[in-house]
N, C-alpha and C positions, 0 to 999 in steps of 0.2 A: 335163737328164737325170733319169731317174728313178730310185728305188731297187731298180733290177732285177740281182742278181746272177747267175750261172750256175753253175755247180759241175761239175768232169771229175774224171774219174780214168782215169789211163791208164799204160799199162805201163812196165817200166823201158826199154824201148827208145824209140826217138826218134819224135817227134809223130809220127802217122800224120798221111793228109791229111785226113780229116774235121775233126779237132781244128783243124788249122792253118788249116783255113777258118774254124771258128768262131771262133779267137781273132782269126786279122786283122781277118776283116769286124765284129766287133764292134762295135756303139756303141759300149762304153764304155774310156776309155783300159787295156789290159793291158803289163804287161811280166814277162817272165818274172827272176830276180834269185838268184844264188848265196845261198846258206845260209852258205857259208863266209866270202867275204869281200865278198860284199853286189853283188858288179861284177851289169851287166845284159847278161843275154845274149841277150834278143830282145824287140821291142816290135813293137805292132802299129799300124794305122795312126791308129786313134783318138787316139790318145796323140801319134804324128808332130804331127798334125792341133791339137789341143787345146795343148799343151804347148810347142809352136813349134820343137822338134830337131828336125835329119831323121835318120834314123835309125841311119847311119854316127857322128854325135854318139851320139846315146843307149847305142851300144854301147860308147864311149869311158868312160862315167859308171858310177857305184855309188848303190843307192839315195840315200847324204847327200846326192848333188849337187843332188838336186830338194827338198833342206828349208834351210828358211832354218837359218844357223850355230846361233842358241838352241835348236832342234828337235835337234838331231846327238845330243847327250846322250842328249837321253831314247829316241830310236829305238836307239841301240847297247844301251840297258838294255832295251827292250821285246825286242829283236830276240834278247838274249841268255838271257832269262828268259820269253819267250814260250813256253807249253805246247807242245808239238808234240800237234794233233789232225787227224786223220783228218775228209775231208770239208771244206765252206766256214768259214772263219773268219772273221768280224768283226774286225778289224785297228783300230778304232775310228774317230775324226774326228783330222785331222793338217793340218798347213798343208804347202803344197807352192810349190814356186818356179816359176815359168814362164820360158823361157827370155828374155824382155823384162823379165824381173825382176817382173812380179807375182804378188804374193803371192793364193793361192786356198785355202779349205777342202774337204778331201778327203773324203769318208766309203772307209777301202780296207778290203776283205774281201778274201781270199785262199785259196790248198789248198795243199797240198805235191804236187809230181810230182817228175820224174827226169828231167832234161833231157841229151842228151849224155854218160850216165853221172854227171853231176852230180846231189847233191839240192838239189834247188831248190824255191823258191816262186813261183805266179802273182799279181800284187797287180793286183786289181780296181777300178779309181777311179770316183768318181763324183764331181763339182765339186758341193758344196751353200753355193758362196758366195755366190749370190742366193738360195738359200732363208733362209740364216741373216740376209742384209740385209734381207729382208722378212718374219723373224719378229723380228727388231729392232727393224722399223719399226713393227710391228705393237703389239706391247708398248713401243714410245715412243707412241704413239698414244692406247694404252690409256691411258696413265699421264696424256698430256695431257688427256683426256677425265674421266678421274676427278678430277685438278687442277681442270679447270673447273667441275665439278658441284660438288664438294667445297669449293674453297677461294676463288671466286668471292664479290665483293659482291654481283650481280646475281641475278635469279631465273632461272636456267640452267633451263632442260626440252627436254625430247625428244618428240616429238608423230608420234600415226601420220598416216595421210590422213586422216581422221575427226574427229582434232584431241584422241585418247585420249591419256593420257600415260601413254609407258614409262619417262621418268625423271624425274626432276628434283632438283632440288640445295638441300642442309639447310638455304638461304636463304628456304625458305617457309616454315619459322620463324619467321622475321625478320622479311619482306616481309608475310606472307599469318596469322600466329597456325596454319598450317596445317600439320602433318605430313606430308614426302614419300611415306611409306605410306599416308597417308588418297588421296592426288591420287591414286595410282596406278590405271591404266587410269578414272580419271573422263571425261568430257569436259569440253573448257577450252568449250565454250562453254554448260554447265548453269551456270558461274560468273559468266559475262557481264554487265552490265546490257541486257535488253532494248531497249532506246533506241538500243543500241549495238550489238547482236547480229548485225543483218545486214550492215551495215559492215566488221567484220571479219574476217567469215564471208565476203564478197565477197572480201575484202586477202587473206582466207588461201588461198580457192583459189588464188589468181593463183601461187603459191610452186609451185605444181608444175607451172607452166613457166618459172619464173624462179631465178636461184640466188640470191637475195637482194630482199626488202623491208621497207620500215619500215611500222609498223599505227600512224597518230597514235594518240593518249592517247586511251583508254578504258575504263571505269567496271569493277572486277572486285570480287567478293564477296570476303570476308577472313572471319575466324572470329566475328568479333561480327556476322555477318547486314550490316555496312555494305559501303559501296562504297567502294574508292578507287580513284585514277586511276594507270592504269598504260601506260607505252607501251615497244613490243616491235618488236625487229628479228628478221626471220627467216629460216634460211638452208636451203635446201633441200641434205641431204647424204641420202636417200633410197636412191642409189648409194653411199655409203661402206660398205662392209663391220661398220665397228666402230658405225656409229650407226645406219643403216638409217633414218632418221626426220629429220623438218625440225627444229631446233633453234631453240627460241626464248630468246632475252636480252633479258628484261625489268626494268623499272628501277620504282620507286613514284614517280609523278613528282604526286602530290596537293600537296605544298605549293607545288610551282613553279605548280599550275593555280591553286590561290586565291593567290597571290601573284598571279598575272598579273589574275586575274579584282578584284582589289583595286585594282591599279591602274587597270586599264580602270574600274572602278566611279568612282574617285575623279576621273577625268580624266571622265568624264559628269556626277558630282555636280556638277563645276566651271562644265562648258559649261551645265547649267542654272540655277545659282546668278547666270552671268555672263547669263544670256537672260532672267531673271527683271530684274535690277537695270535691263538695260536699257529692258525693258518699263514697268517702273517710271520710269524717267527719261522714257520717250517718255509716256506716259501722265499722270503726274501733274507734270511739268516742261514738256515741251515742247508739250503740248494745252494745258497753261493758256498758256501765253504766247499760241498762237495763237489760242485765244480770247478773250482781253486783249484783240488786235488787231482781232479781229472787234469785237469792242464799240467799240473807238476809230473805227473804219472805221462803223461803223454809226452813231454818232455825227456824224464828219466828214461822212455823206453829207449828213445833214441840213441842213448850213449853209452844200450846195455848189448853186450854181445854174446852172453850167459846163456844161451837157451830156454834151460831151467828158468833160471831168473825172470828174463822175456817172458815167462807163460805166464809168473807168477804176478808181474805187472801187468799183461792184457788182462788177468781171471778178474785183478783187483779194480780195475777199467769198467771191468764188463758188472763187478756189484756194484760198481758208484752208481753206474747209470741206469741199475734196476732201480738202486735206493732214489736217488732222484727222481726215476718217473714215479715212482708208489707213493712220494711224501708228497708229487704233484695233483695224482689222484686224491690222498690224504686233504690234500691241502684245498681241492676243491668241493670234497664230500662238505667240511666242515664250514668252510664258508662259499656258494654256489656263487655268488657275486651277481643273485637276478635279481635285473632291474623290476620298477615295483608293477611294471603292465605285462611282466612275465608271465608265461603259458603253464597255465598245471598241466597241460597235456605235454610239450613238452620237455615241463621237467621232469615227468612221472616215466615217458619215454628214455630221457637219456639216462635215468637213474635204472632203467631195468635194461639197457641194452650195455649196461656197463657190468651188471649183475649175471646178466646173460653169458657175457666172452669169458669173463675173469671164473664164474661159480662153472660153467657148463649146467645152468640149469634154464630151461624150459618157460618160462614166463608171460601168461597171457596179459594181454590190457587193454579192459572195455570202457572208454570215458564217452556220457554223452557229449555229440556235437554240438548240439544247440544248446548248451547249457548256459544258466547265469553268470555273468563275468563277476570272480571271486574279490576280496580284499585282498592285499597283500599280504597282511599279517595273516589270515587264515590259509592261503595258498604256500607260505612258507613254513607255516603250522604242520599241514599234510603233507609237505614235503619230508618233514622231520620225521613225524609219524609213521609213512610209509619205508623211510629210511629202516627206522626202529623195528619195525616187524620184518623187513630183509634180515636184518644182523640178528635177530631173534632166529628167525630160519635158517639161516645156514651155521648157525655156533649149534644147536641143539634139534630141530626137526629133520635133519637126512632127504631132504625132500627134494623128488626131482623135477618136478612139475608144480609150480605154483599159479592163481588166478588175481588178477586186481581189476572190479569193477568200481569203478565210480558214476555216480547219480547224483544230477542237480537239479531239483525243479524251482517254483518259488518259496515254497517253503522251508524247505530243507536238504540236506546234502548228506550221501550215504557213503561210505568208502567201505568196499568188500572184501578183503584178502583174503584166501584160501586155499592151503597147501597140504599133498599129499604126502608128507612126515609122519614120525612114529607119536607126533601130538605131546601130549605132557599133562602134570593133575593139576587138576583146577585150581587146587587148593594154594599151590606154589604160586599164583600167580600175583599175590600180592606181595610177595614177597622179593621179586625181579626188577631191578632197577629200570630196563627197560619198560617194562608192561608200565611203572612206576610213572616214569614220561611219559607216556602214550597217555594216561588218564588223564596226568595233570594239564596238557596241550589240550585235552579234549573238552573238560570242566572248563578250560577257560573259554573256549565259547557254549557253553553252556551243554555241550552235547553228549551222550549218551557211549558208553563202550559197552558191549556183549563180546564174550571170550567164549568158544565153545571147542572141548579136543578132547579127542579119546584115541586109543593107538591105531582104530580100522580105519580112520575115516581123515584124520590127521585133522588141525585145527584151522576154524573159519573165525576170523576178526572182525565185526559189524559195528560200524562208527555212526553214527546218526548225530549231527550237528545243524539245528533251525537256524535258519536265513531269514 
């Protein structure tokens, strides 16, 4: 119901029937109630309707009967010290009982007429106890909302479509060295890292058809011009009245990223340390012995006159020296011995012209020219990597034609494999020791793997690692 009052004046004789129309058919509950001793002398059907009496009750009752017992007091004093004024009166907000016993808030205004000879008053109701529960809720709302900006660990903001900010929480202080007046109406993504920009720039449209997403960790400017790593969950509240805007809860997750990226580093130092020593033992242990043997065999042939025999020491000759050149190859897969201003071009060459002779398979290779001159630990990274999706192709893909692009510009570095194999389910892929490596190399510069393969088209490997 709304806050529509009416207001009559009408003579001392009894209701005409205009009056009486407008008082029954009324929305809102009326009753008309002695000045003297409060009894009700007529109510209209709004009031039947609302208040649950039929009307034969309601004429039984005196205004107290519709206030709860603590209200009686102060209505006998209002009622007794109440001005008497000419015209609508505001009677103020009062609680009222309904005949199921619940309790409701009233707003009643009123006039004075003459009812029956009687002076009497009309009280006008209006129920505003869903307005008052939802301006309760309203200001609970508020309060939680300021709670959260305010007294949050995390970096609380509020973000229009565009990705401006109309709020954010004194935690960019803390988090960012930055001032929530400065953020205001900025855009979150002039803060971004580039590398990172369209990523989450993708993550964050998806929010306005979704009520919730997480944006992984990525790189945001802070007050000393650096980055740190930040990751953000988002919630679309757009339709909330009190926020109107998508809310992000962001957290500074930089030491968890070099912590991880430590680990992963130290868990590759290992695997090369341990690829190294082996090469070492196959190389300078195990080729000498076999060639020990080749000398003793080269020796024994001489003093053998046996024919038979003779062949069966050249055959034995001729496995030494397969076994020593393949533990020589072995031995340099595993540890390359590149110096640290080495060519990814050609080591990416000699490693697919070796692939070439030994598989009989086909191997293209596109690196740009002018590209940026790599680290070493990353150039030995892709060498591993690349290595890794060879032995993945020829154990399980059947494939006779494979492609390797590589792309450097300033920002970032893409490495493209793609072979024409029977492919394999996606699903299996976490579960491949290989694949297994390939990720963990890649996470540790921070970049990105996509696996895609199906049996027509056979599978394309996409590495994306920012520079």
């Amino acid at each position: 119901m709304s806050d529509i009052c009416f207001t009559f004046r009408v003579s001392t004789n009894a209701l005409n029937n205009d009056y009486k129309l407008l008082f029954n058919e009324s929305p809102f509950p009326k009753w008309i109630y002695s000045k003297n001793n409060h009894s009700i002398l007529d109510v209209n059907k709004a009031a039947i309707k609302h208040y649950g009496y039929s009307k034969k009750e309601f004429l039984k009752m005196t205004i107290k009967d519709l206030r709860p017992k603590e209200d009686i007091k102060r209505l006998l004093n209002f009622e007794k010290n109440r001005e008497q004024k000419d015209g609508l009166v505001n009677f103020g907000v009062w609680k009222h009982k309904k005949k199921n016993g619940e309790i409701i808030n009233v707003e009643v205004s009123g006039h004075q007429i003459t009812y029956n000879g009687q002076k009497c008053n009309v009280a006008i109701c209006v129920d505003i106890t869903e307005k008052l529960k939802a301006e309760k809720l309203i200001k609970l709302n508020e309060q939680k909302l300021k709670t959260l900006l305010q007294d949050g660990s995390d970096l609380i903001s509020i973000l229009d479509v565009k990705g401006n900010y109309i709020d954010i929480s004194p935690t960019s202080e803390k988090i960012l060295g930055i001032s929530p007046n400065y953020l205001i109406n900025k855009n979150v993504f002039d803060l971004i890292h580039p590398n990172d920009k369209e990523r989450v720039y993708d993550d964050f449209t998806r929010i306005l058809k979704k009520n919730k997403i997480k944006i992984k960790a990525f790189r945001f400017l802070n007050h000393h011009d650096k980055f740190i790593w930040i990751e953000s969950v988002l919630t679309n509240m757009l339709d909330e009245p009190l926020v109107k805007g998508i809310v992000s809860s962001a957290r500074d997750v930089t030491k968890e990223i070099n912590y991880e990226k430590s680990i992963s580093q130290a868990v590759i130092n290992t695997q090369e340390n341990e690829r190294f020593e082996i090469s070492a033992e196959l190389h300078d242990n195990v080729n000498q012995l076999l060639a020990a043997s080749q000398i003793y065999l080269s020796t024994a042939s001489k003093k053998i006159h046996d024919p038979n025999t003779q062949k069966l020491v050249n055959d034995s000759r001729s496995y030494i020296l397969s076994a020593i050149s393949e533990i020589r190859k072995l031995s340099h897969r595993l540890s390359p011995g590149f110096q640290p201003d080495f060519s990814i071009t050609d080591a990416f060459g000699d490693l697919i012209s070796e692939l070439e002779i030994e598989n009989n398979m086909k191997v293209c290779l596109e690196i740009d020219k002018n590209h940026t001159e790599l680290p070493y630990d990353l150039k030995l990274n892709l060498y591993r990597i690349l290595q890794e999706q060879f032995i993945n192709i020829l154990k399980h893909s059947k494939a006779t034609e494979s492609k390797v692009r590589l792309k450097v510009n300033k920002t970032n570095l893409i490495l493209t494999t793609i072979d024409n194999g029977i492919g394999f389910n996606n699903g299996s892929t976490k579960k491949g020791i290989g694949i297994a490596n390939m990720k963990k190399r890649v996470q540790l510069f921070l970049g990105t793997i996509d696996i895609k393969s199906d049996t027509k088209s056979g599978t394309t490997i996409k590495i994306d690692i920012p520079l």
